[in-house]
Backbone as CSV, one residue per row, in Angstrom:
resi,resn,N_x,N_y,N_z,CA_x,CA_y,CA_z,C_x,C_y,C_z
1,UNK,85.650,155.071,92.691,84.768,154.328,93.565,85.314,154.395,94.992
2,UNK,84.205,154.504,95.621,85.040,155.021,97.762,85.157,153.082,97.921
3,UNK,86.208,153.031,98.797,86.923,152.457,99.080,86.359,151.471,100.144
4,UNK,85.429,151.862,100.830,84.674,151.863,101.929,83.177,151.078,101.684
5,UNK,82.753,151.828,100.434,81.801,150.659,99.811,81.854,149.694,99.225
6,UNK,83.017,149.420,98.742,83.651,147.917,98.416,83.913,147.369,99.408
7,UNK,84.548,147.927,100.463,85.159,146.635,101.633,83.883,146.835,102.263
8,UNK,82.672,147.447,102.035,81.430,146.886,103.074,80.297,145.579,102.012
9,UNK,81.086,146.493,100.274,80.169,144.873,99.990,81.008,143.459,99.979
10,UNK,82.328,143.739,99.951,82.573,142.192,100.108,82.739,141.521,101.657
11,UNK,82.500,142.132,102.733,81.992,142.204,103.922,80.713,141.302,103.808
12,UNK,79.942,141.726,102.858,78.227,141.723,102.903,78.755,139.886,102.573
13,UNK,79.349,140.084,100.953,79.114,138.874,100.688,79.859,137.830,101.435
14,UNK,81.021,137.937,102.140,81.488,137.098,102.978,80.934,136.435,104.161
15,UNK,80.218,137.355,104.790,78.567,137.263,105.308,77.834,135.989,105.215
16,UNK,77.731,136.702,103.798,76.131,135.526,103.270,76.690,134.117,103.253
17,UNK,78.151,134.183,102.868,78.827,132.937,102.663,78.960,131.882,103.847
18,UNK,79.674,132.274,104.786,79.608,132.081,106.195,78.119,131.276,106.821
19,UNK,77.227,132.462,106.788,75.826,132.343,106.939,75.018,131.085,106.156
20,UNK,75.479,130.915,104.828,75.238,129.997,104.097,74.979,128.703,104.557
21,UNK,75.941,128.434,105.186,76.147,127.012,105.854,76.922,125.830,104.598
22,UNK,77.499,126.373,103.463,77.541,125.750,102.507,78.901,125.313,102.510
23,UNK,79.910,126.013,103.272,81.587,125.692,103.512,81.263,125.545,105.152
24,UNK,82.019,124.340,105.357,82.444,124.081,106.911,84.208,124.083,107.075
25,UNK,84.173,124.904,108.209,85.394,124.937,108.380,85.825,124.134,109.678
26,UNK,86.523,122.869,109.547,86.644,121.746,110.556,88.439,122.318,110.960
27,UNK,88.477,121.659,112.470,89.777,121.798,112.740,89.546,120.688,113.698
28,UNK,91.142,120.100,113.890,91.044,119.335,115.405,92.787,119.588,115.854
29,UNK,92.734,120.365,117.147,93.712,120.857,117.397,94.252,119.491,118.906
30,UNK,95.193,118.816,118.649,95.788,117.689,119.585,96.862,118.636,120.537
31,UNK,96.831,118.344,121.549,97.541,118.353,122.680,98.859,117.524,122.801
32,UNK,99.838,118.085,123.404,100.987,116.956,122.856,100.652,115.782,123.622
33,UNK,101.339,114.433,123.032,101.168,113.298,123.325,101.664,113.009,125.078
34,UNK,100.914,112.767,125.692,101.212,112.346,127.033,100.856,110.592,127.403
35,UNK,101.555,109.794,126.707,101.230,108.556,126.826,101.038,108.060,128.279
36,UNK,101.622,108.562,129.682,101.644,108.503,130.494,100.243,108.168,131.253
37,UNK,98.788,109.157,130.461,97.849,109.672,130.163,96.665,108.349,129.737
38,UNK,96.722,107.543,128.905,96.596,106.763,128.609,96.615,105.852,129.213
39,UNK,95.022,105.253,128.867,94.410,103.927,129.586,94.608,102.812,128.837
40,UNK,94.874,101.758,129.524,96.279,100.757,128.951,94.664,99.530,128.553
41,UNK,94.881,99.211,127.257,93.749,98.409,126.924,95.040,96.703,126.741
42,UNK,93.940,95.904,126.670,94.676,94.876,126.477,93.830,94.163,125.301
43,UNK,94.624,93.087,124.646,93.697,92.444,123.653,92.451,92.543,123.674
44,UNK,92.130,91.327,124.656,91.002,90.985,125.047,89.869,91.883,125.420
45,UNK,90.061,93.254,125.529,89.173,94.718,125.882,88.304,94.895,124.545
46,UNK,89.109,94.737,123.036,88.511,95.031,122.293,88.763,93.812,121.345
47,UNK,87.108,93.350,121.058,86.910,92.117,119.913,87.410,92.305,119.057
48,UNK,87.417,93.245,117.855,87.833,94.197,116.832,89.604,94.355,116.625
49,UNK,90.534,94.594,117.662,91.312,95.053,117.271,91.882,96.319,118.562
50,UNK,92.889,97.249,118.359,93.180,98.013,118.800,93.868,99.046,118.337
51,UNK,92.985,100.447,118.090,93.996,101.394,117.258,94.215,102.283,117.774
52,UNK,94.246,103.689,117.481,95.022,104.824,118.032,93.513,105.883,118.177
53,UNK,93.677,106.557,119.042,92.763,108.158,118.943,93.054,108.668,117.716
54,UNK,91.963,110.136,117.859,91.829,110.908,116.856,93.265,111.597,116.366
55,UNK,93.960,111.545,117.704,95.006,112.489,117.644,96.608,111.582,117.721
56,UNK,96.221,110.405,117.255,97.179,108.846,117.395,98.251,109.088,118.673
57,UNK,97.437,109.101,119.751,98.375,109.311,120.697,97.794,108.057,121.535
58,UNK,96.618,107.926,122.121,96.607,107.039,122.732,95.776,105.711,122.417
59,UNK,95.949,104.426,122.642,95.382,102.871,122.126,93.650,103.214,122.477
60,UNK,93.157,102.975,121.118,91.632,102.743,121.724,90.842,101.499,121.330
61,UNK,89.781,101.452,121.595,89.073,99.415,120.708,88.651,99.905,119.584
62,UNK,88.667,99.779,118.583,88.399,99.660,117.310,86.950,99.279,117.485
63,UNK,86.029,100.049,116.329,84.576,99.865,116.356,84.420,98.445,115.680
64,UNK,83.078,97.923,116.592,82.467,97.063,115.817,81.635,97.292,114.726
65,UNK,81.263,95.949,114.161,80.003,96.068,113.392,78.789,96.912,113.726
66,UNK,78.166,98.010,112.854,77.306,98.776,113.191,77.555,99.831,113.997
67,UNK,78.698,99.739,114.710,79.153,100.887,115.550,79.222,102.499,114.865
68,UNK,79.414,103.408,115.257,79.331,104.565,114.557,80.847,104.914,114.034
69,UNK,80.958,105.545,113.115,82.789,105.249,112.832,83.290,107.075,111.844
70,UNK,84.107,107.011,111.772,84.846,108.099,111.174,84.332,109.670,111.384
71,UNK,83.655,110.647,110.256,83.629,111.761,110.389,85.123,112.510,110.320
72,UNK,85.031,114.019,110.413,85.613,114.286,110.079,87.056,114.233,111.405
73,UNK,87.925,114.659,110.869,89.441,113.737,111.644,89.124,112.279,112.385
74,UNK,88.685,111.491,112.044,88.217,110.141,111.989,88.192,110.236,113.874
75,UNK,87.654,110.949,114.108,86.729,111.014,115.325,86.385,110.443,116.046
76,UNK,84.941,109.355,115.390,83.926,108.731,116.111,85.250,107.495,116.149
77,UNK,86.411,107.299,115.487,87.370,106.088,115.745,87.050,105.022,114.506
78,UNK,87.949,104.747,113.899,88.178,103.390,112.902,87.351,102.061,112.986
79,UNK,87.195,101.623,112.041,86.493,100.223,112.261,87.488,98.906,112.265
80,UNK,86.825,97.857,113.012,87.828,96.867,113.088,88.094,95.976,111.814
81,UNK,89.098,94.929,112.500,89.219,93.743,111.492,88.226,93.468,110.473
82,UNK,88.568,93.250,109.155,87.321,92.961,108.235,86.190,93.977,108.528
83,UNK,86.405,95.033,108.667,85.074,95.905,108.802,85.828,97.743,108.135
84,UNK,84.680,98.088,107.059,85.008,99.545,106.891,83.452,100.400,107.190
85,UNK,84.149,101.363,107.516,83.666,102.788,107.369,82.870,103.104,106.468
86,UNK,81.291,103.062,106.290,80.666,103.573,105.230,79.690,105.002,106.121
87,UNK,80.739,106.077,105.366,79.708,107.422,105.534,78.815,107.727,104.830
88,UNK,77.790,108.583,105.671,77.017,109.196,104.912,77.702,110.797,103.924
89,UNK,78.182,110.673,104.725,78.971,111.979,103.665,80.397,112.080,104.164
90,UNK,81.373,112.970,103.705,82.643,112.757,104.038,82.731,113.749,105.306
91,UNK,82.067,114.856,105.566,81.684,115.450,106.977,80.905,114.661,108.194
92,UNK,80.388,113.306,107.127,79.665,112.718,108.516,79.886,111.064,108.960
93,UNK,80.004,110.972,110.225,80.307,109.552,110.837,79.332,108.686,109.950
94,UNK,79.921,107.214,109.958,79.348,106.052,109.020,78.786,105.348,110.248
95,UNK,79.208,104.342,109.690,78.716,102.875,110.379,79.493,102.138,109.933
96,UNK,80.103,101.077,110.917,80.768,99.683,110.679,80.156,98.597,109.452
97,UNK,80.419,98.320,108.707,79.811,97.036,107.763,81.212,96.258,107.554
98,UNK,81.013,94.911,107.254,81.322,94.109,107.150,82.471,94.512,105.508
99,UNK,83.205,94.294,105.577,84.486,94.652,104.333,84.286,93.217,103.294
100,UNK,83.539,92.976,102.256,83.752,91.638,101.680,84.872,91.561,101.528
101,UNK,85.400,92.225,100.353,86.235,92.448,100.052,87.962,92.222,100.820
102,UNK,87.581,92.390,102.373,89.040,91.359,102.649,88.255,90.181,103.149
103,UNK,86.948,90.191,103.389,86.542,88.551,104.142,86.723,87.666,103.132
104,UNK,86.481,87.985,101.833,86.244,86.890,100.492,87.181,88.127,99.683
105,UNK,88.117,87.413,99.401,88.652,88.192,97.912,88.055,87.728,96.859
106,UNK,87.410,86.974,96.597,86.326,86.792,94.883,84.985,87.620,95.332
107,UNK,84.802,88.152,96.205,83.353,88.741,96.268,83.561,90.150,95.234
108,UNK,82.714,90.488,94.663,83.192,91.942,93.912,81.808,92.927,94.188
109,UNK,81.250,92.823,95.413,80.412,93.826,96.192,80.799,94.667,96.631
110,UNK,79.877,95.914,96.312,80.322,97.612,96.249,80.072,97.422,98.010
111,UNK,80.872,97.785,98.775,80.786,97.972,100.471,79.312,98.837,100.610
112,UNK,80.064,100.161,100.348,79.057,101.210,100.518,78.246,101.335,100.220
113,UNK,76.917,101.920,99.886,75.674,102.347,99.187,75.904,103.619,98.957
114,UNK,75.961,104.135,98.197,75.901,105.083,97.417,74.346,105.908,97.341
115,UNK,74.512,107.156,97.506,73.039,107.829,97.504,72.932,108.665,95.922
């Protein structure tokens, strides 16, 4: 078998794969930490809390309720106090909801909705 028509069909099918849209290939490449860089938040800036960037280098406000939240390398930024992250998929940003589960420890409500 020529050598040449194999590496043009798995060419082909690597192709279709790609093309597919069915594998995403995510990266998030950080810059070294320049805290220097960084806009100095104080309590009171964010209701929620205060956590780190995508790339935990510099302080940011923690999302509120309903706010848009995670995706992939938790991106859109964390949710605050008593509040998680419910995505629509694990490639895609959620929304802030309310965490029973640390507001009431006897509550035994599923956070998320499930599709």
């Amino acid at each position: 078998m020529d050598h040449r028509l194999v590496n043009a069909g798995l060419c082909l099918v690597a192709a279709l794969v790609l093309l597919s849209g069915e594998h995403r290939i995510e990266a998030l490449s950080c810059l070294p930490c320049a805290k220097d860089t960084c806009s100095q938040l104080e309590e009171d800036d964010c209701p929620v809390g205060i956590g780190l960037d995508a790339c935990k280098c510099c302080p940011v406000c923690n999302k509120n309720l309903g706010e848009v939240c995670g995706g992939p390398f938790v991106i859109h930024g964390n949710c605050g106090m008593n509040l998680t992250c419910c995505p629509m998929s694990q490639m895609e940003p959620g929304k802030c909801e309310i965490d029973y589960r640390k507001v009431c420890k006897r509550w035994k409500k599923k956070v998320c909705k499930t599709t």
